[in-house]
Each structure stands twice: as C-alpha cells, then as structure tokens.
mmCIF file of the N, C-alpha and C atoms, coordinates in Angstrom:
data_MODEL
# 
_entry.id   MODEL 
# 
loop_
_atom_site.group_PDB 
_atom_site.id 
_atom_site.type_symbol 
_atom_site.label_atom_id 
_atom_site.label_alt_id 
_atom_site.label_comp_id 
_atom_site.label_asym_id 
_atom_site.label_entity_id 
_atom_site.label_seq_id 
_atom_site.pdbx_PDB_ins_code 
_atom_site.Cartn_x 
_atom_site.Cartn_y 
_atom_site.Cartn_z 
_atom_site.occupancy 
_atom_site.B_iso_or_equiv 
_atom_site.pdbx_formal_charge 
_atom_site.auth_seq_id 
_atom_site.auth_comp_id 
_atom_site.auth_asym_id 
_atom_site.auth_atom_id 
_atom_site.pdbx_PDB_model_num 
ATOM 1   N N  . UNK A 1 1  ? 6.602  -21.674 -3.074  1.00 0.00 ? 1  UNK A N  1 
ATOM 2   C CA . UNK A 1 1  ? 5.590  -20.674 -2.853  1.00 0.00 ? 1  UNK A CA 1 
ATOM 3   C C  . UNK A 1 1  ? 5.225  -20.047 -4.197  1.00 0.00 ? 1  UNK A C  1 
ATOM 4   N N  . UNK A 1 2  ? 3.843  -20.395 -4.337  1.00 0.00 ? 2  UNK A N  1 
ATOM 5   C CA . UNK A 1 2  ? 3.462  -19.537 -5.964  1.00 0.00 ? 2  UNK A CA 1 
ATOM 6   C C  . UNK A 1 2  ? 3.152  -17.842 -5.788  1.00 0.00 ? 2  UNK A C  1 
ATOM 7   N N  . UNK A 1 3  ? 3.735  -17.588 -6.952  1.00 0.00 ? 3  UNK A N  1 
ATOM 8   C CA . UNK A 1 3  ? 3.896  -15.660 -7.105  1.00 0.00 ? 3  UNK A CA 1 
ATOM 9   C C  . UNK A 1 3  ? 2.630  -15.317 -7.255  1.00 0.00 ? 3  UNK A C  1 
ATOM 10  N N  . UNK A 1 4  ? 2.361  -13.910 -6.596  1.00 0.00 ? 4  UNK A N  1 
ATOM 11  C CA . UNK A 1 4  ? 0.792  -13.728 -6.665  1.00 0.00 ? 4  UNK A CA 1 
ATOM 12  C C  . UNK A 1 4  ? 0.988  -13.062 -8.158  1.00 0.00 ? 4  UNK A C  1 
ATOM 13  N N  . UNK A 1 5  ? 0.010  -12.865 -9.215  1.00 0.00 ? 5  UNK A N  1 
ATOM 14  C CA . UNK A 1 5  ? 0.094  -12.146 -10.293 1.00 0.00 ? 5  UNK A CA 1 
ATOM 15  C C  . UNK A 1 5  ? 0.632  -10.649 -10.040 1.00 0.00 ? 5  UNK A C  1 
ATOM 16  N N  . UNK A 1 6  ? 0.914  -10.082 -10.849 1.00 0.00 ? 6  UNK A N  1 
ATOM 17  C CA . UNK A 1 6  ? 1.482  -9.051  -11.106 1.00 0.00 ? 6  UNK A CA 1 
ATOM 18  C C  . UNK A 1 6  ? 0.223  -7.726  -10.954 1.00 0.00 ? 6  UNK A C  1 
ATOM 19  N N  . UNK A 1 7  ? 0.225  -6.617  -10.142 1.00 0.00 ? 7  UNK A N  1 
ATOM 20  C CA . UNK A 1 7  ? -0.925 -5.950  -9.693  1.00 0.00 ? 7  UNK A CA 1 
ATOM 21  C C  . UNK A 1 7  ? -0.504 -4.283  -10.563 1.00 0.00 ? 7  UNK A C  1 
ATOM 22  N N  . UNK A 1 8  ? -1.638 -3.782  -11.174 1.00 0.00 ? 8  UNK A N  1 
ATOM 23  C CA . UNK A 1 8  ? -0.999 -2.302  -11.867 1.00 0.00 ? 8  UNK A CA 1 
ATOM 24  C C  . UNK A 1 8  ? -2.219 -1.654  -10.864 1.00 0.00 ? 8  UNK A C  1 
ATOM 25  N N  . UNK A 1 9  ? -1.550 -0.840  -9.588  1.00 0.00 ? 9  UNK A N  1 
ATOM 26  C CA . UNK A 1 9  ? -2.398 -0.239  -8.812  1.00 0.00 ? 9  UNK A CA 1 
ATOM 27  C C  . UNK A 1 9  ? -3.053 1.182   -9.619  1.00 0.00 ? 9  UNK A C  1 
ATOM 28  N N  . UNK A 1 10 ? -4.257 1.655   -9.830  1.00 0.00 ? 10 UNK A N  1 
ATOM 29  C CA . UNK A 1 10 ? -4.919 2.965   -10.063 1.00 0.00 ? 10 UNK A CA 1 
ATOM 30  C C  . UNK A 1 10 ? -4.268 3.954   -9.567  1.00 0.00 ? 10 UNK A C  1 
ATOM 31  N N  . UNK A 1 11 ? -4.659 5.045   -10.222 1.00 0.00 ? 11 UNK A N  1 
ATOM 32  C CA . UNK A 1 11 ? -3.875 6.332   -9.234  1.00 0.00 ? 11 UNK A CA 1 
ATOM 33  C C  . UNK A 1 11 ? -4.960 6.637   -8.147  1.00 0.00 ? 11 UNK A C  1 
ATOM 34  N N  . UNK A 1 12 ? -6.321 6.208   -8.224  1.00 0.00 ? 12 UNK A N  1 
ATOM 35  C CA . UNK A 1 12 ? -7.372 6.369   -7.015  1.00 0.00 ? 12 UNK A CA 1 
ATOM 36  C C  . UNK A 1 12 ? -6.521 5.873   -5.573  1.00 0.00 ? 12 UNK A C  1 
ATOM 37  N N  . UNK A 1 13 ? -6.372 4.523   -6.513  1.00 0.00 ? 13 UNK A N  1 
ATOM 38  C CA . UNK A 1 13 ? -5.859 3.457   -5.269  1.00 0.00 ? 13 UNK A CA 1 
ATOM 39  C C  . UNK A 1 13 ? -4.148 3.944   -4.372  1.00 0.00 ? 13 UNK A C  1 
ATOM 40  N N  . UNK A 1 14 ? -3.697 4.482   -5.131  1.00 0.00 ? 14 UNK A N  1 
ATOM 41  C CA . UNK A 1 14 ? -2.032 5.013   -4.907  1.00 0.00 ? 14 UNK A CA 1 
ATOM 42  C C  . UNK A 1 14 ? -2.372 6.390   -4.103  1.00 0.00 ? 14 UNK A C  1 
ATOM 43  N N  . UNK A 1 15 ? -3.087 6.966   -4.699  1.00 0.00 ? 15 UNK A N  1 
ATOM 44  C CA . UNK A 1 15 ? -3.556 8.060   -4.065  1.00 0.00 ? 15 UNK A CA 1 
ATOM 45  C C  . UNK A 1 15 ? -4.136 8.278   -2.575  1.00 0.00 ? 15 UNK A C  1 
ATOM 46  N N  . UNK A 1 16 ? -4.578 7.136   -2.373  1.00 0.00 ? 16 UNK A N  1 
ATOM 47  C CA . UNK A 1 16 ? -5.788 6.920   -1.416  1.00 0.00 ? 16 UNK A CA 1 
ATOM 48  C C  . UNK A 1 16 ? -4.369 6.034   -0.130  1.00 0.00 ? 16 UNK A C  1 
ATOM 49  N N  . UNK A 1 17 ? -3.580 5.073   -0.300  1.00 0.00 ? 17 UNK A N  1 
ATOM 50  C CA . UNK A 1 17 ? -2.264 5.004   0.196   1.00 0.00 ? 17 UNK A CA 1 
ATOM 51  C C  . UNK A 1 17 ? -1.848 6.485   0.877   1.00 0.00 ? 17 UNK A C  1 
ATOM 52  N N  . UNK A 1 18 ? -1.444 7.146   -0.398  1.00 0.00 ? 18 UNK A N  1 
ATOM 53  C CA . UNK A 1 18 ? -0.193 8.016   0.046   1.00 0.00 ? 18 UNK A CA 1 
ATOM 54  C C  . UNK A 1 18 ? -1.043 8.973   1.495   1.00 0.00 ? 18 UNK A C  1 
ATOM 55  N N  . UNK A 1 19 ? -2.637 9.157   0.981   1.00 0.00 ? 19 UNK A N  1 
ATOM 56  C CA . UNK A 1 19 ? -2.892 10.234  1.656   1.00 0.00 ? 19 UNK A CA 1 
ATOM 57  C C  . UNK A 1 19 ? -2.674 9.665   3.626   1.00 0.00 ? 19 UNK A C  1 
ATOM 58  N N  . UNK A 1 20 ? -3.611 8.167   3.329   1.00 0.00 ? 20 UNK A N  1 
ATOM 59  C CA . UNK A 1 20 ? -3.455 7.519   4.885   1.00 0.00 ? 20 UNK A CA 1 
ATOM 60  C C  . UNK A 1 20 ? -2.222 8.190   5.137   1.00 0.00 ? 20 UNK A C  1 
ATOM 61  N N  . UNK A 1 21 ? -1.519 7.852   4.868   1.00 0.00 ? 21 UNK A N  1 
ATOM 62  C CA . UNK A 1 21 ? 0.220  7.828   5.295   1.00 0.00 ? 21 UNK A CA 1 
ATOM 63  C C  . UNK A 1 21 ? 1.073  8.931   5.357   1.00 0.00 ? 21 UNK A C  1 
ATOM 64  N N  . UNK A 1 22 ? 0.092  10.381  5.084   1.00 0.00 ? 22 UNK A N  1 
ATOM 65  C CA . UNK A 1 22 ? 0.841  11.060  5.208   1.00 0.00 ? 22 UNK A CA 1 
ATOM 66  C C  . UNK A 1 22 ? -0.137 11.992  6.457   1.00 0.00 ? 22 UNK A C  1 
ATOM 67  N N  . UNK A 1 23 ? -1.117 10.929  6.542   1.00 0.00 ? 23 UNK A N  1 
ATOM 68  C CA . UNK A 1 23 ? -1.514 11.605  7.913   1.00 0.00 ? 23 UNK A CA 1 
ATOM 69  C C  . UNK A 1 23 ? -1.324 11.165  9.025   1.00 0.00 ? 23 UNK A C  1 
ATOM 70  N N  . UNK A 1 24 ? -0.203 10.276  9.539   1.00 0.00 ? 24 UNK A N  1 
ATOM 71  C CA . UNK A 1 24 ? 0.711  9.571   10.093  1.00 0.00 ? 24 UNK A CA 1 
ATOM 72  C C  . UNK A 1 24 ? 0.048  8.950   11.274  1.00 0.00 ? 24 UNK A C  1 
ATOM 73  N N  . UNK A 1 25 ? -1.124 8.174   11.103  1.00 0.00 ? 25 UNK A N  1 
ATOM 74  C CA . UNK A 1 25 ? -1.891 8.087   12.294  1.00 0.00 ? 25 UNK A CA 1 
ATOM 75  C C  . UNK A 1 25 ? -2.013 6.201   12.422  1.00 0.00 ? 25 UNK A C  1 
ATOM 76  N N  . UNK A 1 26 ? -0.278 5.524   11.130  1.00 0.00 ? 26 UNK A N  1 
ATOM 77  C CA . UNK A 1 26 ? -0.458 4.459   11.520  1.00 0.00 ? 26 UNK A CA 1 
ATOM 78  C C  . UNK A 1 26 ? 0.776  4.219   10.904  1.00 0.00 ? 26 UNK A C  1 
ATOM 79  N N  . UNK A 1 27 ? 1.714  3.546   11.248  1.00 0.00 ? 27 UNK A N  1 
ATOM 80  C CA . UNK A 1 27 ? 3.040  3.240   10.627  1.00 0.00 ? 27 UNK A CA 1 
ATOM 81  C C  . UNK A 1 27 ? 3.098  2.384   9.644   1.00 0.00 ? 27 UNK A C  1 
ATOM 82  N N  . UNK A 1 28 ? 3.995  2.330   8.240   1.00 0.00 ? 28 UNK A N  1 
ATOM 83  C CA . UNK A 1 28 ? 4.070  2.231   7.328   1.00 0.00 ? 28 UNK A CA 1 
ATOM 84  C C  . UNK A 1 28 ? 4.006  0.663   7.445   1.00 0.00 ? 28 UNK A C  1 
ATOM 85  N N  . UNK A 1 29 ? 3.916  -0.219  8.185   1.00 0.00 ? 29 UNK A N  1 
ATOM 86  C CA . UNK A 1 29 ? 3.897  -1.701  8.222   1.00 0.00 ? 29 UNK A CA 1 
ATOM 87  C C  . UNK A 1 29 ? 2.318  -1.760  8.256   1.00 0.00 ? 29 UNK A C  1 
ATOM 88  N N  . UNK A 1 30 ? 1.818  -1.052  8.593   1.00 0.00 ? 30 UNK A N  1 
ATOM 89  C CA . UNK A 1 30 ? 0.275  -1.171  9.153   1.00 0.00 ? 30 UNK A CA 1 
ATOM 90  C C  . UNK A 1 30 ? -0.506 -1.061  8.149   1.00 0.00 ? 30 UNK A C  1 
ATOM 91  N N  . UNK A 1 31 ? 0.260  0.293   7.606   1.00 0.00 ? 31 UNK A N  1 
ATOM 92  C CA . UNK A 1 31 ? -0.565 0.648   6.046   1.00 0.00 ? 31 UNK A CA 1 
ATOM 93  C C  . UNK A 1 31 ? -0.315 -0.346  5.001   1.00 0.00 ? 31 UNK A C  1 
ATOM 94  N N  . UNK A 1 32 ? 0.762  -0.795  4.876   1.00 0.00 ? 32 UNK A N  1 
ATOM 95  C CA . UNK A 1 32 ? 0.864  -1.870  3.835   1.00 0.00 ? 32 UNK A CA 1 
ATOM 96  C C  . UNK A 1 32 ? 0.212  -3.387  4.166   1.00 0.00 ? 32 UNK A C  1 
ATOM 97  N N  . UNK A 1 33 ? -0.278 -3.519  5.688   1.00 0.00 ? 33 UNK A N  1 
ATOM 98  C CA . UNK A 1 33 ? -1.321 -4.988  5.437   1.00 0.00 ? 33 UNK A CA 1 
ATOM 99  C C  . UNK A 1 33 ? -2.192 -4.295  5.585   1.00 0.00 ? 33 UNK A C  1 
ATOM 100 N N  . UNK A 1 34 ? -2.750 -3.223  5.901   1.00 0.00 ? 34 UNK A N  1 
ATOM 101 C CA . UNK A 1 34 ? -4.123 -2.821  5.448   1.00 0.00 ? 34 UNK A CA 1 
ATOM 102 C C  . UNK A 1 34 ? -4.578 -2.492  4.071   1.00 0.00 ? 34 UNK A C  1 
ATOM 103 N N  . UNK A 1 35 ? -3.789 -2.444  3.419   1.00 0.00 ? 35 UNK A N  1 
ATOM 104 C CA . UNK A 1 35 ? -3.754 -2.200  1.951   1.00 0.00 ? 35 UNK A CA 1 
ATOM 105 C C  . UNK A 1 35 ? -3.197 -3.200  0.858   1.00 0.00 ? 35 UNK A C  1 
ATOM 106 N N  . UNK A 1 36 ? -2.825 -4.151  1.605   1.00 0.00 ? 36 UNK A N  1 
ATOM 107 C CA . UNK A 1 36 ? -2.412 -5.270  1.066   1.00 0.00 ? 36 UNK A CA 1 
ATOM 108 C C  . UNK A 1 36 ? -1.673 -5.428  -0.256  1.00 0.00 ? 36 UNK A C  1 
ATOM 109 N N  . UNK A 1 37 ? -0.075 -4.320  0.536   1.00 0.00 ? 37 UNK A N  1 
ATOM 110 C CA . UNK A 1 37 ? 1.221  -4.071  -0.556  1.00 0.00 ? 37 UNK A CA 1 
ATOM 111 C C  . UNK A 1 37 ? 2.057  -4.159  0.505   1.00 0.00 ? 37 UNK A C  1 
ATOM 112 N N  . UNK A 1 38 ? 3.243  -4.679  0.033   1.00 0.00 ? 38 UNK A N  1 
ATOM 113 C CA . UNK A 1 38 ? 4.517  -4.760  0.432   1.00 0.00 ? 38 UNK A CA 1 
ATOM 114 C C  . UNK A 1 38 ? 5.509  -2.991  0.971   1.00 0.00 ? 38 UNK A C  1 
ATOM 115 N N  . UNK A 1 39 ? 5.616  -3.500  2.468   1.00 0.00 ? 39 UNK A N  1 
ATOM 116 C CA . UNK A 1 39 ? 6.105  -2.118  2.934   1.00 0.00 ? 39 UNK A CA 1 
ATOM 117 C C  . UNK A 1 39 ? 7.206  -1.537  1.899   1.00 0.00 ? 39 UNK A C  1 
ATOM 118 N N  . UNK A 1 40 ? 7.800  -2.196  1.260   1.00 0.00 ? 40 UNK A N  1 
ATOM 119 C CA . UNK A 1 40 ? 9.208  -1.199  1.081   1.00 0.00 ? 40 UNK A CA 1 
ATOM 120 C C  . UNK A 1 40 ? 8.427  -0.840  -0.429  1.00 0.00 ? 40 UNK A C  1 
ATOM 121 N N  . UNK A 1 41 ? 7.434  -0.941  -1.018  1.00 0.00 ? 41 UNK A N  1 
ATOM 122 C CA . UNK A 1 41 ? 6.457  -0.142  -2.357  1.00 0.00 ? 41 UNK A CA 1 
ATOM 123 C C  . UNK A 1 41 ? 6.235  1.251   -1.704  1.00 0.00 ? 41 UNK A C  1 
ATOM 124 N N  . UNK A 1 42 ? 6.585  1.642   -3.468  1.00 0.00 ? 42 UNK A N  1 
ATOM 125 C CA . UNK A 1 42 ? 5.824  2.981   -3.424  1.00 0.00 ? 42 UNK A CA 1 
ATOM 126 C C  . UNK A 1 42 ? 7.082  4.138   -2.876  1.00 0.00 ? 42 UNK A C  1 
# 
C-alpha cells in the first residue's frame, strides 16, 4: 500500500475541525472521513 504524502494542515483548516467537533453534533469517526484525517489526529 503506497503512503499518501505527508499533509501540513492550515490553522483555517485545524480550526474549522476543532470547531465541528466541539459542537458535538457528529462523532469523532465521522468528523475525520468528513475531513479526510485519521481519527486518533489532532
């Protein structure tokens, strides 16, 4: 299986994560394929 490149997320983009998620209206597996990062990031 080839490694996807190496990703340096924005703070827009990190930002825009944390906020979904701290308005708890989807569990942390959900947010990470909707955002397309690995649940245990961040």
């Amino acid at each position: 299986m080839a490694k996807r490149p190496r990703r340096n997320p924005s703070p827009a983009f990190k930002a825009k994560v944390a906020l979904a998620a701290a308005r708890g209206e989807k569990t942390l597996a959900e947010l990470a394929q909707q955002f397309d990062v690995h649940p245990r990031q961040g």
